[in-house]
Structures are given as C-alpha cells and as structure tokens.
N, C-alpha and C positions, 0 to 999 in steps of 0.2 A: 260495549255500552248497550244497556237496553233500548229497543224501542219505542217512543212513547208516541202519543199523537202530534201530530207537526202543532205547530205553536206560533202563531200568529204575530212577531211584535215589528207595529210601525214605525219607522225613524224619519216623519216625514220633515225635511229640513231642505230650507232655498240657498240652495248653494252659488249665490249668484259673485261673493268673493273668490269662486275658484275658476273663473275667467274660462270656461269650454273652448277657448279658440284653437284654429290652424296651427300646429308645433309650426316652426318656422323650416324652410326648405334649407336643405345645408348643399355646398356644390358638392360634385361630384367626387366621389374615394376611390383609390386602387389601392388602399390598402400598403402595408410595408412588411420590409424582412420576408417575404415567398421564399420559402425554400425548395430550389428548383433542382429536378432529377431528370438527368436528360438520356434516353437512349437510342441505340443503331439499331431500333425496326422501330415500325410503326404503331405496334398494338402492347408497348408500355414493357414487354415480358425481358427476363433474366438481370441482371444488374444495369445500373446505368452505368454508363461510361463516364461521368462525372457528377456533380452535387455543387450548387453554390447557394448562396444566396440574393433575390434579385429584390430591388428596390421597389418595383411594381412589375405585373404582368401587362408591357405594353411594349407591346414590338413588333418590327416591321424587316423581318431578313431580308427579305425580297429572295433573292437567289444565292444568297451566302448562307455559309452553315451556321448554328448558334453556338458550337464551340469547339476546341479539339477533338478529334475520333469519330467524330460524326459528319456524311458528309450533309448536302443541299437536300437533300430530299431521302425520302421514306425512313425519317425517323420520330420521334414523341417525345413527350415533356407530361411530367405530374408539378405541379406548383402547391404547396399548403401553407395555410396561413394561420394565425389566430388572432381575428379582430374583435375590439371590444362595441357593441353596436348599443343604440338606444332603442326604446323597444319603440315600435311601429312598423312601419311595412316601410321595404325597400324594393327600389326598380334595379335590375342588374341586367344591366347592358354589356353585350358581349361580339365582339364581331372576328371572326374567326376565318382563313383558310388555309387547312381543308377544317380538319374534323375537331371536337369541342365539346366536355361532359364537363356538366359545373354541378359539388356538390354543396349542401350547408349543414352540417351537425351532420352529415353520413347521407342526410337524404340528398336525390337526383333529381334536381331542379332543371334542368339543359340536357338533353342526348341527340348530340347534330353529331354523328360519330359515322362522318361520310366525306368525298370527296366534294367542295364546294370552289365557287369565285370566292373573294370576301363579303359576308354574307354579315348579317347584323341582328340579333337577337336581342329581346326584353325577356325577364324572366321577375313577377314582382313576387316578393318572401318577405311572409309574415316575419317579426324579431321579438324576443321580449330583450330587457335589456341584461349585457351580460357578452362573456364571450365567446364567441363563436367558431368553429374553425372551415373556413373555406379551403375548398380541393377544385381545381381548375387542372383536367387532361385535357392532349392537346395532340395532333398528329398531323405531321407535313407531306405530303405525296408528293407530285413533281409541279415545278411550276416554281411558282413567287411562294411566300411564307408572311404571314404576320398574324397579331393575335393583340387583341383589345379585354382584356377586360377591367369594368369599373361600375361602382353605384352609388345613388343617391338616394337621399329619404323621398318618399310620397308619401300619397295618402291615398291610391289605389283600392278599391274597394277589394273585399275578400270575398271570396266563396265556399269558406268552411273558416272551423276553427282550429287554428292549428294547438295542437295537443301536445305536452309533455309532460310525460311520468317522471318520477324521481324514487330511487328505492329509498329514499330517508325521509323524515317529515317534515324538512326547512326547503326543499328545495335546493339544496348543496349539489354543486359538481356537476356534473355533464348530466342530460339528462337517459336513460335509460331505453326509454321508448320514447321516438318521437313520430305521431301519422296527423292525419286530418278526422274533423268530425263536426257531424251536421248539425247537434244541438250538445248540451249539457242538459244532461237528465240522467242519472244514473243511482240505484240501489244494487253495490254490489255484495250488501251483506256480512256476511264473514268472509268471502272470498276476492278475488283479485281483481282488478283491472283490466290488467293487460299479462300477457306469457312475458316472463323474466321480470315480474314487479312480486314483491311480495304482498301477503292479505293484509298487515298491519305495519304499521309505521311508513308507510307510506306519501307523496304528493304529488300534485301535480299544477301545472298553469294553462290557462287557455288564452289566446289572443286572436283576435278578429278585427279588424278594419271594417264599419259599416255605415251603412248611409240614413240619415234621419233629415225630418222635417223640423222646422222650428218648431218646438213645443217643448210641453215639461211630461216628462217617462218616469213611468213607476217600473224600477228594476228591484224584483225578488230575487233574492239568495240565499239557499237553505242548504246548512249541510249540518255532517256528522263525521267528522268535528269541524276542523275550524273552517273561515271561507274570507276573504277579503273580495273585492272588487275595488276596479280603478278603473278610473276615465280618462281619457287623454295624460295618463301618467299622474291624477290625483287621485286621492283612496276617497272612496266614498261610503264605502262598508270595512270594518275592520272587526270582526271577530274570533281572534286568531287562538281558539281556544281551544278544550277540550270537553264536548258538550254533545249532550243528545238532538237527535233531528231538527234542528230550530232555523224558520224561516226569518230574514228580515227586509223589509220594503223601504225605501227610501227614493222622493220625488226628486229629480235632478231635471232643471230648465235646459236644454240644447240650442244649441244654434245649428240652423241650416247648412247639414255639409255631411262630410267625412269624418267619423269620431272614433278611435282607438277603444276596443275595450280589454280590458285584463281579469281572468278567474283564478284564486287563487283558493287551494286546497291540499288540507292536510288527514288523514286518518291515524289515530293513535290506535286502539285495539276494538276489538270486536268488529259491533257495526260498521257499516260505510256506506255514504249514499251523497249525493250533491247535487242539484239542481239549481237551474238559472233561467229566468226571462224577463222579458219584459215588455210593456207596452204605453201608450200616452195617457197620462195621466190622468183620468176623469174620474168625477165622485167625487165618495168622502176617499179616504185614509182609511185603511183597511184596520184602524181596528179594532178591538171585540165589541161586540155589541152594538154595533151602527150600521147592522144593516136593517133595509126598510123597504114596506111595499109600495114607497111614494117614490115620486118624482125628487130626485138630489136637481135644484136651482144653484148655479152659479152665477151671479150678476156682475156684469164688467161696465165700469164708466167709460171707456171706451169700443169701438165697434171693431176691436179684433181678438179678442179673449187674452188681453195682456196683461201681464201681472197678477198682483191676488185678487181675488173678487171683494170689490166694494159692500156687499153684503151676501149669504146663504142661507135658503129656506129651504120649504118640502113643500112641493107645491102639487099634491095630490094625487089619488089612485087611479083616475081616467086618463083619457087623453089629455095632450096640451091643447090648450085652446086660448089663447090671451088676444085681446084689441086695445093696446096702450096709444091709442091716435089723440087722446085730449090727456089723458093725466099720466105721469110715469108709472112703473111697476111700485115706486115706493115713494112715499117724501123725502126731497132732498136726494135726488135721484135726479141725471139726466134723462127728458123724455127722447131726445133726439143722440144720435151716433152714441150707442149702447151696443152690449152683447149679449150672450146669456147660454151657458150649456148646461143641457139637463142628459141626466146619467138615469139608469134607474135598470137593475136584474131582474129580468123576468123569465116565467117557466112559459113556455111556446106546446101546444103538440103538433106532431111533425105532420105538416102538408102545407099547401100553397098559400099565400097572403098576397090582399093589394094592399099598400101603403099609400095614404095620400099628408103631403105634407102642403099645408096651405100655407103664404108668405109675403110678406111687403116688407121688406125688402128681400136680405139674401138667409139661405139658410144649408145646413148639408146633414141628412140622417145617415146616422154609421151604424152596424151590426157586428158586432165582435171586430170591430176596428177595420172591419168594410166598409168603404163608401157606397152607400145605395142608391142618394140621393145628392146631386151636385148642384147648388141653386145659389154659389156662395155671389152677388151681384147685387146691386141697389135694380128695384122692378116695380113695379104697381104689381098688385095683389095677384095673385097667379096659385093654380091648384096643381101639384106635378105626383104622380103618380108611380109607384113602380112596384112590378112584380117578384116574391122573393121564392125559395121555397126553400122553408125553415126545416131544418132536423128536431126531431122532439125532445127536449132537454131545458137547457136557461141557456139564457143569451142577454148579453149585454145590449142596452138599443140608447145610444147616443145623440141628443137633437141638438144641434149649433145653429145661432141665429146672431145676424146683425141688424140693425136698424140704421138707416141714414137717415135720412129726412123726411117730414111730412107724417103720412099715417104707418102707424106701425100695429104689423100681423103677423102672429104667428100661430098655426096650429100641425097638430101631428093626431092621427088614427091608420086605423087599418084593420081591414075585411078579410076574412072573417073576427069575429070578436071571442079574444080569451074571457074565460068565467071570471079569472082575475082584473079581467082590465075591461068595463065596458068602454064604450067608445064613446069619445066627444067630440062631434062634429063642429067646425065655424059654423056659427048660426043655426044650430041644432038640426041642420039634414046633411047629409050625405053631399059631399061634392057631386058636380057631374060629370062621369065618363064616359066618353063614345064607347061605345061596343067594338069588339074586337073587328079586325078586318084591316087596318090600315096603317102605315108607319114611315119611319125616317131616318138616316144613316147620319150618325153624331159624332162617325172620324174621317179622319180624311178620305183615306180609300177602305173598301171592303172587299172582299174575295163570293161572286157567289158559285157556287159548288154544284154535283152533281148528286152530294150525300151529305147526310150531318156528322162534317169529320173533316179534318185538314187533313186526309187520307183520301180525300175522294178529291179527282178530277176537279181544276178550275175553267168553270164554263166563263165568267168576265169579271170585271169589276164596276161597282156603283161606288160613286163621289158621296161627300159629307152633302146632307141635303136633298139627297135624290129622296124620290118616296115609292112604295109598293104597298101592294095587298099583303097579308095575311090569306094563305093556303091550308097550312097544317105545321105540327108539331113532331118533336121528339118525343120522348118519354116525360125525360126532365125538362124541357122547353128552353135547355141550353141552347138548340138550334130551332131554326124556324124556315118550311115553304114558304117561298112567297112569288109573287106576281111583280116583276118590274120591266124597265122599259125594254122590252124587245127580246126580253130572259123571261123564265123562270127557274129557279134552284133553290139552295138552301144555304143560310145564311147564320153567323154566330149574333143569336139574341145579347149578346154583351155589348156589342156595337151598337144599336138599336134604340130607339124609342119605339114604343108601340102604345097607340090611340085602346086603350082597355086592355081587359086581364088575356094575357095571351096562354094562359094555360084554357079557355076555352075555346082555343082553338083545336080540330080534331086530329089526334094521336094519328100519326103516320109511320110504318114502317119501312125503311128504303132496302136496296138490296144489301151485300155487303158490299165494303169499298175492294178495287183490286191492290193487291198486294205491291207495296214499292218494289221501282227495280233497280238493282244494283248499279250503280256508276262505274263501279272501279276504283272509286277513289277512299280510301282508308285513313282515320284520325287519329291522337291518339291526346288522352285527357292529361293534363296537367294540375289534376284541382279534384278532390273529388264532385260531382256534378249530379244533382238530380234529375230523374230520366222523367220527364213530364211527357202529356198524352197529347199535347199542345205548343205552340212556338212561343212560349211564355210564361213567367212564374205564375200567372191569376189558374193555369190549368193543372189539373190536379197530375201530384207525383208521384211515379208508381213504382220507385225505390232509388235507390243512388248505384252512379259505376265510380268505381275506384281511381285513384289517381293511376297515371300509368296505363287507363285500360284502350283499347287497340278495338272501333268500331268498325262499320261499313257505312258511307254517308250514299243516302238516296234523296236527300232534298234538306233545302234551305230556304227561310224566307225572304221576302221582296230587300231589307235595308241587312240581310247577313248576321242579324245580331243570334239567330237561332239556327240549329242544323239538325234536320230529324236525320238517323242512326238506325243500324240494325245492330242487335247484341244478343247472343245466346238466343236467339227467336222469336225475339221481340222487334218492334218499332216503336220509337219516343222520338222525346225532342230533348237539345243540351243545349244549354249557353257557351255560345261559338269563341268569346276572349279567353278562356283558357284551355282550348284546345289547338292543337297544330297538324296541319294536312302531312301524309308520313309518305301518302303514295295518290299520285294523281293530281290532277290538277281542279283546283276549286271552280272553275268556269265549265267542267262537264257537269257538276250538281243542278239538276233543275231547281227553279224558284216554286215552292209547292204550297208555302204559309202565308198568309197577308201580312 
C-alpha cells in the first residue's frame, strides 16, 4: 500500500458502560496433565528412565526417590504442560530444592539452576489470552527433594511490552517470535519485523500491565493495516482492515489502579508501520480544524474536574487572569466548589522561564504532562513560582484550578514573554519575587553531595523544611550549591523550592565525580530495563539492557527501590523489582542515591 499522510480521525466516545474495573483475583493454579520425564543424572541429558503424567507439579520426596531406576538424589525432571490462560499478568510462585528453570512459550522466566535449602521464588508474566505451554526443569542433589510450582492472576505492573509476532495475519498458532519492548512505534516499510517473520502477511500483539491516575486518556493508534486495542479485555478501537497509515484517537475515562492493555496488529502487503500512545485527556478532540491560539476553557460544576464540562469556551490569547469572588464565570453557574482546565499548544524558544501561577484556592500547571506546579489545596490567595527550561519547539501547558469557598482567583504567566502570548499579570504588575539566594527542601530527606551527581560522594542529609542559601549552579540548574546548617554541597533542584529564578544564580563547575567501586556483587535483569543517569524514572534514559543481562552493582538507594550498575563501561541506574542478585550479597552494596 502507498503511503499517504497520517490521517487524523477522532472517536471521541465515554465509555463509562464498559466498567474499567479490577478483573477479579482467581486462587491459585498448578495447572493439570504435566507430562513428566524423569532422569538418572542431574543435568536432564540421554533418555529418561521413565515418562508419566502427573496431576500438578507439587511435591515433597524428602529423601525418597520419585520413581523406579532412579535413586534419592542426583537426578532431574522436565514437566510440560499446555494451559489455557486469560490474558493479563500472572504471579508464578515457585519453591524449589535444589535447582529450578521455568519456561513460558520457550522463553526463561526462572534460572535458580543451583544447589539451594527450599528456596521460594515470584516470577510475574505478562499473558494474552490463549494457550500457553509451560516447561518446569528440576534437579535433586543430596539431601531432602521437593518442588512447588503454581500461579495466580494479578495485576502487577509491567516493565515493557511483551511482544508477539505471528507469520500469518489473524494471529493463528503459536507465536513466532516472542521478546520484550519499550514502546510501539514502528515503520518497517516493505521489510520485516523481526528475523523468521515475513515482510507481508504478517501480526502481531502487544500486552502490558500499567499504572494510571483517575482521569480520562486519549489513546492513539495508527497503523497500516489493521490495529485493534483493548482495555481490561474490552475493545475500544477496532479497525481490523486493510488500509493506509490511518491514526485513530479515542477518550476512555480510568479508574485509579492497574489496567491491562492489548495492541493488536495485522500487515497485509507492502507497507508496514504501527504506532501507539497515549496521554490524559485535555483540550478539544483532535479533530481537523480545531486547533487555536486561544485558551481551550473546560468548566466543571464541581471542584474536581468530574464528568463532562457544564460548559466550553476560548477564553483568550494572553495569560489567564480571572477574579470570580462576586459573580460566577457564567449565569447559572456555580460561583462556589467549581473547576476549570484550560489546555492551550504553544511554540516556546528554547531557554529558561519563571512561571508564576497566582490562586485562591488550589490549582496545578502541567507541561507536556509534567507537573510543574502543585498547589491542588483550598488557601487564601498565594503567588507560587517555578523555574523551567523549555526546549524550543510547542509544548503543551495545562492549567487546573479548583474553587472552594469564599473568593476565587486564578491566574497564570510567565518571564520571559513569548511574541505569541503577551503576558497577563493579577492586577496588571508582575507578582513579587524575592531575588535568588535562598530555599527549602519539599521531601522528606535529601542527599547533600560533594558534586551535581548521585555519583559524587554524600556529605549528609537535610529534612523537608530545613532552609539554605543559594551558592551556585549547574549548567542546566538541575543541581544547585548551597549553604545549609553546618554543610555546604550540592543538591538536586527537583526537591526544592527556591525564593526567585535560580538560573541567576552563578554557573559553577565542580570536579569530576570519582568512579564507583566495585562490590563484588553481580545482578542479573529479568525484564528489559532502562539504564537512567539517576535513581528514578523523572532522570533521563541513556538506553535499555536486555532481559537476561548480567551487571556489576556498585550502589543502591536509601528505600532499595533503585540499584546503580556498571555495564559495558558505563554507570546507570535500573529498577531493582525485576532484577535478582546472581553473586554476592545485597548488604555489601553502599546506599549512594537519596
């Protein structure tokens, strides 16, 4: 098929009859009919000495053998099954001694292929629905014997998507190629996928377990050809055709949790290409011809942007600036516990901004679905300020506001002023801001450092609340010197409030940090994981390691949820739940991130 230009069409529709809730939890499975191959050594090889079939894989030999020809110790066991599963994610519990590989569809979800006590492993795997066939090896050395395996549905979040190719274009039969992968984005043209997929006639499905906020998300999905999506096992997009490049968007309301999604994808010939995202729904509805260089007004009769808006306007090319404290925004309007989110694209060029969002009561400005600004609270009129630095391009800038009682304010600007957007002050001047120099810590604890880097040396920590000077900067002003009680170092400006614009404070350059030193102690990924510069997804990713892949761990932060790693010459940080220690002991790792 040709390629033409993507195509725009929205299906915006409230789907609030297709109940988004919790699938319900099901007990525990071991599964039936295992067809077990038992043999006299340990490491699986020559024939087995006999073949049965066993009801589940749950057993406890102790010090008896598990059949004829074999005696008590140093022999193995392969079990295979084919279970029919529903798609979502499962927890697979496994408790084994000694040694223990569990696969699913061919891939190696478990590799404890070692002499242990009884030892107890989680192992959570994505499903779509369909059946599946589980492999459980097993090897006895001396001692006692037994072997646990069984799972249940959750709703465990994921950390990629798990990916399956299909050489036909229903989706028929086992699948082909099955790995992980970090988004859906793909043009592969006339050519292939994946090695052993063909360029045409072709599909495949993506499924991911993720985590959202109550709100309503715009999910786009564009292919060539056809593309479905589903949500908790409802279809919400279904264009199961054969068609050129064609996007379509559709608003779907969430509930606060864990939601199953499903990609579904076909190529008949030529072209190929599919794409998928999504985000919280603000604005208009994407489509043609509605975009504008005004303010999109959403108004809510109530004070937490629920449901559809009571009315929409455009409410202007400057700043916001509104004082509804005597009349409402409309007639026939609540003046009191109201909402209001205004959307509006804008072109930025790229350098630093102060924003100030003035408010009575609560309000929160977003940037490309950043929170910048957090004020969501009933307060007497209050000016809050924050420093950004924008890339030069558009950007989305999002202003949400409540009203409780009494007088009601809201406004938005910000310094320097785009040509496009002059600026509307409350009361026609300029909030007032203290001049740089002095600040505030707005989490609980903080790390201050020797350098601007969870790479440099921690000299102590300051409490939420403690306050310092302002010294000097970074480049980017991600980090910041400063002056506190009884320190001085360098501190991550994230945590922070700062009294004025801290980019005028003066550029500092520190030494380098010294190089982490090795522990000893080696991980190894279960998941593929992106390798960030930071103990946290907010820190930019400087590419992904593979599932399977085998690190060096030199430090971990203060609550364990992060483990910075050496890999092929580098130093990162990975999300420490799908990783397992392979050599060493976790309590030699220093604590090195806040």
């Amino acid at each position: 098929m040709r390629l033409p230009r993507l195509i725009m069409v929205a299906l915006t529709i409230v789907l609030l009859t297709l109940g988004f809730s919790r699938p319900v939890v099901t007990h525990a499975d071991t599964g039936t009919n295992w067809t077990g191959a038992y043999f006299n050594n340990r490491d699986l090889q020559g024939s087995p000495v006999f073949t049965r079939i066993d009801p589940a894989v749950v057993f406890n030999w102790g010090s008896i053998s598990p059949g004829p020809g074999i005696g008590s110790s140093n022999w193995s066991a392969r079990w295979q099954t084919v279970q029919y599963l529903n798609a979502g994610t499962y927890r697979f519990t496994i408790i084994a001694d000694d040694g223990v590989r569990v696969y699913v569809d061919g891939q190696l979800i478990l590799d404890q292929w070692h002499d242990a006590a009884p030892t107890k492993y989680y192992v959570d795997v994505q499903a779509v629905a369909g059946n599946h066939i589980i492999q459980v090896d097993y090897y006895q050395g001396v001692g006692d014997a037994s072997l646990t395996v069984y799972w249940d549905y959750s709703l465990a979040q994921s950390s990629a998507w798990t990916a399956q190719y299909y050489n036909n274009p229903n989706l028929d039969g086992a699948a082909a190629v099955t790995r992980y992968e970090t988004s859906i984005n793909y043009f592969w043209g006339t050519g292939s996928p994946a090695s052993g997929i063909g360029n045409d006639n072709f599909s495949a499905r993506w499924t991911a377990t993720l985590p959202f906020s109550s709100a309503t998300y715009r999910f786009t999905l564009a292919g060539d050809d056809g593309v479905r999506l589903f949500i908790d096992n409802a279809s919400v997009i279904n264009q199961w055709k054969t068609q050129t490049l064609t996007a379509y968007s559709i608003d779907v309301p969430l509930s606060a949790g864990l939601h199953t999604l499903r990609v579904e994808y076909f190529d008949s010939i030529d072209q190929a290409a599919v794409r998928f995202d999504y985000a919280v729904a603000v604005g208009p509805p994407p489509y043609p011809g509605t975009t504008s260089d005004q303010w999109y007004g959403e108004y809510f009769a109530n004070p937490n942007l629920q449901g559809s808006p009571s009315f929409i306007r455009f409410d202007g090319t400057s700043g916001i600036n509104f004082n509804w404290s005597v009349a409402p925004p409309v007639a026939n309007f609540p003046r009191e516990s109201f909402s209001v989110r205004w959307t509006r694209r804008l072109f930025f060029p790229g350098r630093p901004y102060l924003f100030y969002v003035t408010v009575d009561d609560g309000a929160r400005l977003y940037i490309d679905t950043t929170l910048i600004i957090d004020a969501w609270k009933p307060q007497s009129a209050v000016t809050i300020t924050k420093n950004v630095d924008l890339t030069e391009g558009y950007h989305i800038v999002r202003l949400e506001y409540f009203q409780d009682h009494f007088e009601s304010v809201i406004g938005l600007t910000w310094n320097p002023p785009n040509s496009q957007t002059p600026p509307q002050y409350p009361g026609g001047v300029p909030p007032p801001v203290p001049g740089v120099g002095t600040g505030s810590v707005n989490t609980h604890a903080l790390n201050v450092r020797t350098g601007p880097g969870v790479n440099y040396d921690i000299l102590t920590t300051i409490k939420r609340g403690d306050t310092f000077t302002v010294l000097g900067r970074n480049t980017d002003a991600s980090w910041i010197r400063v002056n506190a009680p009884n320190v001085t170092g360098w501190i991550n400006t994230y945590y922070v409030n700062i009294n004025g614009s801290v980019f005028s404070a003066p550029v500092e350059v520190p030494p380098p940090p010294p190089p982490p030193s090795p522990t000893g102690v080696r991980a190894k990924l279960f998941s593929n994981l992106r390798f960030h510069t930071g103990p946290g997804s907010n820190f930019p990713a400087v590419g992904t390691l593979g599932w399977g892949t085998i690190v060096d761990m030199v430090g971990r932060n203060s609550n364990g949820a992060w483990y910075q790693v050496q890999y092929a010459g580098l130093t990162g940080w990975i999300y420490s739940p799908y990783v397992r220690i392979v050599a060493g002991t976790l309590s030699n790792v220093p604590i090195v991130g806040g």
